[in-house]
C-alpha positions in Angstrom: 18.2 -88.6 17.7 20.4 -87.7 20.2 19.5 -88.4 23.9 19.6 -85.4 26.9 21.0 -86.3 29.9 20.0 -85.4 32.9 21.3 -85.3 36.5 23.7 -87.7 37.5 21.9 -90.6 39.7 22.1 -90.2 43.3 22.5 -94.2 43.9 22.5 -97.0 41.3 20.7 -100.1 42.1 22.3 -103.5 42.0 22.8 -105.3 38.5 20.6 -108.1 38.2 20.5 -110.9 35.0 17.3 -112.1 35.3 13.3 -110.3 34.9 10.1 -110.9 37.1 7.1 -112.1 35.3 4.1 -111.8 36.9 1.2 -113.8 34.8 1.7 -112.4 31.0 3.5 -109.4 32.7 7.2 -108.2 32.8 8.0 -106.2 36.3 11.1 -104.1 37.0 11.8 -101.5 39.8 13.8 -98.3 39.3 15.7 -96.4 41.8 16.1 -92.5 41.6 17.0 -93.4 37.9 19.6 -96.6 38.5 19.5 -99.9 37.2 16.3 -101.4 37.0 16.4 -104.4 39.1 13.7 -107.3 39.1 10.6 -107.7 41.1 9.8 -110.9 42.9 8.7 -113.7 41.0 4.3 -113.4 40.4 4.4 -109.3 41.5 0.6 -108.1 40.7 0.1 -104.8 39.8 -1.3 -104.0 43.2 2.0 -105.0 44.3 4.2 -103.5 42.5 2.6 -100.3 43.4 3.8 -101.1 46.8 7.0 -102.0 46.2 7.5 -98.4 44.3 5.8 -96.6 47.3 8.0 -98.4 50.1 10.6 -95.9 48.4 10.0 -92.4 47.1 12.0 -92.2 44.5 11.0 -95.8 43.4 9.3 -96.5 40.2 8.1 -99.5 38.8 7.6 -100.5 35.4 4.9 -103.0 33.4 4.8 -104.5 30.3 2.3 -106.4 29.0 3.4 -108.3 26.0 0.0 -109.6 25.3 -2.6 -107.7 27.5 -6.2 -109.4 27.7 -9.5 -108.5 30.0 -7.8 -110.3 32.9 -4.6 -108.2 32.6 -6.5 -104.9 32.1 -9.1 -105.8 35.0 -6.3 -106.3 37.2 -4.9 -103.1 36.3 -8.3 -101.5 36.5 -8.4 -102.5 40.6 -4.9 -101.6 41.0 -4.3 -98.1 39.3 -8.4 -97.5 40.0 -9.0 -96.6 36.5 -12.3 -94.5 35.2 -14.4 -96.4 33.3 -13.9 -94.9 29.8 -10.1 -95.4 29.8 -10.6 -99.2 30.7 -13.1 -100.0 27.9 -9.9 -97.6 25.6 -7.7 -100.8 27.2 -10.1 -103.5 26.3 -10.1 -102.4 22.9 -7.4 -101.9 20.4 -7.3 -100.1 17.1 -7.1 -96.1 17.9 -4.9 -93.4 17.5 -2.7 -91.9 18.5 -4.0 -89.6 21.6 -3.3 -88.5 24.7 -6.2 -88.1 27.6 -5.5 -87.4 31.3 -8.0 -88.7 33.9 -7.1 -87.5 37.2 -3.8 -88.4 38.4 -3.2 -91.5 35.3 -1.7 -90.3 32.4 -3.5 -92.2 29.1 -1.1 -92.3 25.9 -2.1 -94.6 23.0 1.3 -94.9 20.6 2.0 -96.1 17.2 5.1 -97.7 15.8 6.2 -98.5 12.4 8.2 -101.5 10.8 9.0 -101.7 7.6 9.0 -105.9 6.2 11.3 -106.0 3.8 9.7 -109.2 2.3 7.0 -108.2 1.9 7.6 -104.5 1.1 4.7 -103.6 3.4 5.2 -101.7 6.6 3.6 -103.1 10.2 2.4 -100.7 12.4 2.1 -101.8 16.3 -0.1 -99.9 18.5 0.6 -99.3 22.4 -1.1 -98.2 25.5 0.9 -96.1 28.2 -0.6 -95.9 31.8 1.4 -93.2 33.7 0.8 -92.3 37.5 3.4 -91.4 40.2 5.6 -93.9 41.1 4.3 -96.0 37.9 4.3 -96.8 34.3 2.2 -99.8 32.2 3.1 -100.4 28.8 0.5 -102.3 26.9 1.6 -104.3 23.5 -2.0 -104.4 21.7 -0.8 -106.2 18.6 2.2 -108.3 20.5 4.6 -105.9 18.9 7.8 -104.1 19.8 8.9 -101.1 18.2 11.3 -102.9 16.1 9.0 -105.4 14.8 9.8 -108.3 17.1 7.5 -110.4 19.7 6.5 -108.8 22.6 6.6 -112.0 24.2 10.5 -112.1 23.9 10.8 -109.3 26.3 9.4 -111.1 29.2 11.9 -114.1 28.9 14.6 -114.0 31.6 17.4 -115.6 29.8 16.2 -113.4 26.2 19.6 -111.4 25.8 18.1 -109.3 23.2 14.8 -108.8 25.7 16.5 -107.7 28.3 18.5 -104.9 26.0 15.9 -103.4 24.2 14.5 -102.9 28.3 17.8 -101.9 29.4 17.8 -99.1 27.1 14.3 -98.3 27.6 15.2 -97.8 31.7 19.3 -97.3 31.6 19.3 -93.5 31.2 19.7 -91.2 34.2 17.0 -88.9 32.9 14.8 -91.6 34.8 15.4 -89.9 37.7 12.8 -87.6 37.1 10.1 -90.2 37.1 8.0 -92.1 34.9 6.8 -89.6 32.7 10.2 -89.9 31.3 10.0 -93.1 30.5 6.5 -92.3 28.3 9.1 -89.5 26.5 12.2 -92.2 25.8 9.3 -94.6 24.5 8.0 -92.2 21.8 11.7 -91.2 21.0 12.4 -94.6 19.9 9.2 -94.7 18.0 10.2 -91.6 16.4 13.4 -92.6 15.8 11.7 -96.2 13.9 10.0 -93.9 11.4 13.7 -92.9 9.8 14.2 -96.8 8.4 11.4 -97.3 7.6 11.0 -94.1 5.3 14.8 -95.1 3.9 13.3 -98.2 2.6 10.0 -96.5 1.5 12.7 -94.5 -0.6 14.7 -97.5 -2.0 11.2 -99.0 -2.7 10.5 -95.0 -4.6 13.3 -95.2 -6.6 12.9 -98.6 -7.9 9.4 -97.8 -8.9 10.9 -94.6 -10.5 13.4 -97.1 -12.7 9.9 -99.7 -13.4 7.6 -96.6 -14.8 10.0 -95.5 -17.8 10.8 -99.3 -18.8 6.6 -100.3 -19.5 6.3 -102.2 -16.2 2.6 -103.5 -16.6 2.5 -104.3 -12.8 4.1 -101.0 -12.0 0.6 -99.6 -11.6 0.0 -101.7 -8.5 3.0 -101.5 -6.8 2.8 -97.6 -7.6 -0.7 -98.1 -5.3 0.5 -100.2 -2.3 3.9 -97.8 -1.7 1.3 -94.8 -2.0 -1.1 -96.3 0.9 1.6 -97.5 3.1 2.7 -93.6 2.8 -0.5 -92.6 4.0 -1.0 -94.8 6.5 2.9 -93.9 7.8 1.7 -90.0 7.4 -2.0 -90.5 9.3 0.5 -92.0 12.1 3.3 -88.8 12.4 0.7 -86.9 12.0 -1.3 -88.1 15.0 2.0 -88.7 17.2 2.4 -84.7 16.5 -0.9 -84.1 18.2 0.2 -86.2 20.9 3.8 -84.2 21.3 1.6 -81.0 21.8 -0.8 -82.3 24.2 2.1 -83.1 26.0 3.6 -79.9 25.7 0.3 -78.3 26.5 0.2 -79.8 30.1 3.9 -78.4 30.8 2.7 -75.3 33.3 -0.3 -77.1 34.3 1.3 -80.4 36.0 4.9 -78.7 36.7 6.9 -80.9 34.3 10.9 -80.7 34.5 12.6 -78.8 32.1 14.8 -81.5 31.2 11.6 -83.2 30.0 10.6 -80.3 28.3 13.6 -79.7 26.3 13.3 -83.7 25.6 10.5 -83.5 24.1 11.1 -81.0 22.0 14.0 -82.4 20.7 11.4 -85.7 20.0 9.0 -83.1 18.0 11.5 -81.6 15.8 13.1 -84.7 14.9 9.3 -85.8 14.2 8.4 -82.7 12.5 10.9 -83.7 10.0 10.3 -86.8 9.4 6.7 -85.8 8.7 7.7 -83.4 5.7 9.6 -86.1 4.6 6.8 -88.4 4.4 4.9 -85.4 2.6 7.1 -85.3 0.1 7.2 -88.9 -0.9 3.5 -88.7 -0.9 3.9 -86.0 -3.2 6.7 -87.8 -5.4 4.4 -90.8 -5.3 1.5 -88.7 -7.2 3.8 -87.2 -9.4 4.8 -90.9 -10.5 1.9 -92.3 -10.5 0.5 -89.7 -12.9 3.5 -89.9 -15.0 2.9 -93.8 -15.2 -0.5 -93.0 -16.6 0.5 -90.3 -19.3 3.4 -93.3 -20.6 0.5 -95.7 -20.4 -1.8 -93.3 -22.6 1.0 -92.7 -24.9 1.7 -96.3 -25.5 -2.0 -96.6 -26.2 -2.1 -93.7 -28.6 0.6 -95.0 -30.4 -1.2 -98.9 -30.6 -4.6 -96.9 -31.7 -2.2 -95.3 -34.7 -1.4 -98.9 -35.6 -4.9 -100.2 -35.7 -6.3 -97.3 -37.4 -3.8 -97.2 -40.3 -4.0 -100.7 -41.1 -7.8 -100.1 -41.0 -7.6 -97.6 -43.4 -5.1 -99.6 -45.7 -7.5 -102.8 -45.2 -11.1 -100.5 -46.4 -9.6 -99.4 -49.8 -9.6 -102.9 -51.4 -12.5 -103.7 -49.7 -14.1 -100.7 -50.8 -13.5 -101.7 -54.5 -14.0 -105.4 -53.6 -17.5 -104.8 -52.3 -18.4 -102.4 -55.5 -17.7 -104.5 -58.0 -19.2 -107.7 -56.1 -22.8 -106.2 -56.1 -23.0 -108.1 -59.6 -25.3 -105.9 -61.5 -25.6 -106.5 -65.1 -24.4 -103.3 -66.6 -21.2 -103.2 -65.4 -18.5 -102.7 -68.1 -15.2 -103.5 -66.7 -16.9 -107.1 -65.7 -16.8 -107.9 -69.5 -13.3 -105.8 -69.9 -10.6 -107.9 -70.5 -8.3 -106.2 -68.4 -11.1 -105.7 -65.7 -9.5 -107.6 -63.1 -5.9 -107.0 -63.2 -7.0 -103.0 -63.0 -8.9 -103.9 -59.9 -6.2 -105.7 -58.3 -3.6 -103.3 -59.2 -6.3 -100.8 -58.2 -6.6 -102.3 -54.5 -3.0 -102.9 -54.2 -1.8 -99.4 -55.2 -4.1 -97.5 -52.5 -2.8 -99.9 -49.7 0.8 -99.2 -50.5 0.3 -95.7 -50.9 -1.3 -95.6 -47.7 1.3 -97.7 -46.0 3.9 -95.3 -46.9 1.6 -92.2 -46.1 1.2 -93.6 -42.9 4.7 -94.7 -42.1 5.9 -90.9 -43.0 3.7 -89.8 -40.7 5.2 -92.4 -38.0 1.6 -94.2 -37.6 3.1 -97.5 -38.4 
């Protein structure tokens, strides 16, 4: 998805190689939209509040790589938090929403990662704090969007860490604060759901190929792909009800219009990748019922088998049990040519049958 750029930065900040980590927390300071520069080593969240008001067009940004009770009660004093959005930090496990309570913007974001290995795709959840002058980013499962460790990003000398936050920050549509750092986070994770359905497709068509060649474990697979659909639709779905909350509070809390054309450019790349997930859902139940017709065929076919040899098998016995009852006045038991007749008897129906069957494609 293509990124809009806003105003060119009035100042850039000085380049720095190295990130402040305060306890299990990653601090960086932005200046009207420059280079984000590190905080001093052990910066609270109290202080770096401080250190984005000493300037005003300062932000500073958190992550929290592993967030516990201690990290969220420390943010709790610092941002002053209501009561109900703390216990929503303490625990993990929701959807995607987004709540506002007073000046603290609450988002709660889900991103998708598709394991190859494993043909199973990860979903990480996150919790975004936004205020003036602020942003939190809270990894619940110790995720990124790309499926790495969290922890990574809060190593100084971690060359990939410190891109994936350079691109997070480097953009000069941070100039217009750190609700536009909340909008480049859920453009990435938009942007993660378009591998991850390419691979759910691979993983289609392969299926596809297994159903027509009598794949007994086809079934199964057919399943898993099917759920990881859902669970990949449940989350677009919910990050769409996001988007329009966000879009919602436009006129209410004065957001830019560069933001505002942002975001739309976020929904309609979302949008799409949501009726491509419906579709694959769709394909899936299309296959899967497919699978089952092939599998009742096969066993139609199997049933013919057993009942025509059933049939052939009866005659003789039929005759075999008839003449074994033994009873004295039976003639062809004292006919010399009794038991030759029967045989040829028992062996003419199940030939006859054979070949009445086999016309008829039963055996």
């Amino acid at each position: 998805m293509s990124i809009i750029r806003g105003r060119s930065s009035a100042k850039t900040a000085k380049t720095t190689t190295q990130a402040a980590v305060s306890g299990a927390c990653l601090v960086r300071l932005v200046d009207d939209g420059g280079t984000p520069e590190c905080a001093p080593d052990g910066t609270t969240a109290a202080e770096a509040l401080d250190l984005a008001a000493a300037e005003p067009e300062r932000m500073a940004f958190m992550l929290y790589p592993e967030p516990g009770p201690e990290s969220v009660r420390e943010l709790e004093q610092a941002w002053d938090l209501h009561p109900v959005l703390v216990e929503d930090l303490l625990h993990g496990g929701q959807r995607p929403k987004v709540e506002r309570y007073g000046d603290v913007l609450f988002l709660v974001m889900r991103s998708a990662h598709y394991d190859d290995a494993r043909e199973d795709v990860d979903f990480a959840e996150f919790h975004v704090l936004v205020k003036h002058g602020a942003i939190a980013v809270l990894c619940q499962d110790g995720m990124w969007f790309d499926g790495t460790s969290a922890t990574d990003l809060v190593d100084a000398n971690d060359a990939a860490g410190n891109r994936v936050i350079g691109e997070l920050l480097g953009d000069d549509l941070l100039g217009l604060g750190p609700e536009a750092v909340a909008y480049r986070m859920l453009d990435a994770i938009v942007d993660g759901y378009a591998p991850v359905l390419r691979e759910v497709g691979i993983d289609k068509d392969q299926i596809e190929r297994q159903v027509f060649s009598a794949d007994p474990e086809v079934a199964e697979r057919i399943y898993r792909l099917s759920q990881e659909v859902i669970d990949l639709q449940h989350a677009t779905s919910w990050m769409a009800e996001v988007l329009a909350g966000l879009r919602d509070g436009f006129a209410k809390h004065d957001v830019a219009e560069e933001l505002q054309t942002y975001l739309q450019d976020v929904s309609d790349h979302l949008q799409r990748i949501g009726a491509q997930t419906a579709e694959y859902r769709e394909a899936l139940t299309q296959i899967l019922n497919v699978n089952a017709t092939l599998v009742a065929q096969r066993q139609n076919e199997d049933m013919k088998k057993i009942s025509g040899w059933a049939a052939i098998l009866f005659a003789p016995t039929l005759i075999a049990a008839v003449y074994g009852m033994n009873f004295d006045s039976m003639p062809e038991l004292h006919w010399a040519f009794g038991y030759p007749m029967a045989v040829l008897v028992m062996v003419g129906f199940s030939v006859a049958l054979y070949f009445i069957f086999r016309a008829k494609k039963w055996m």
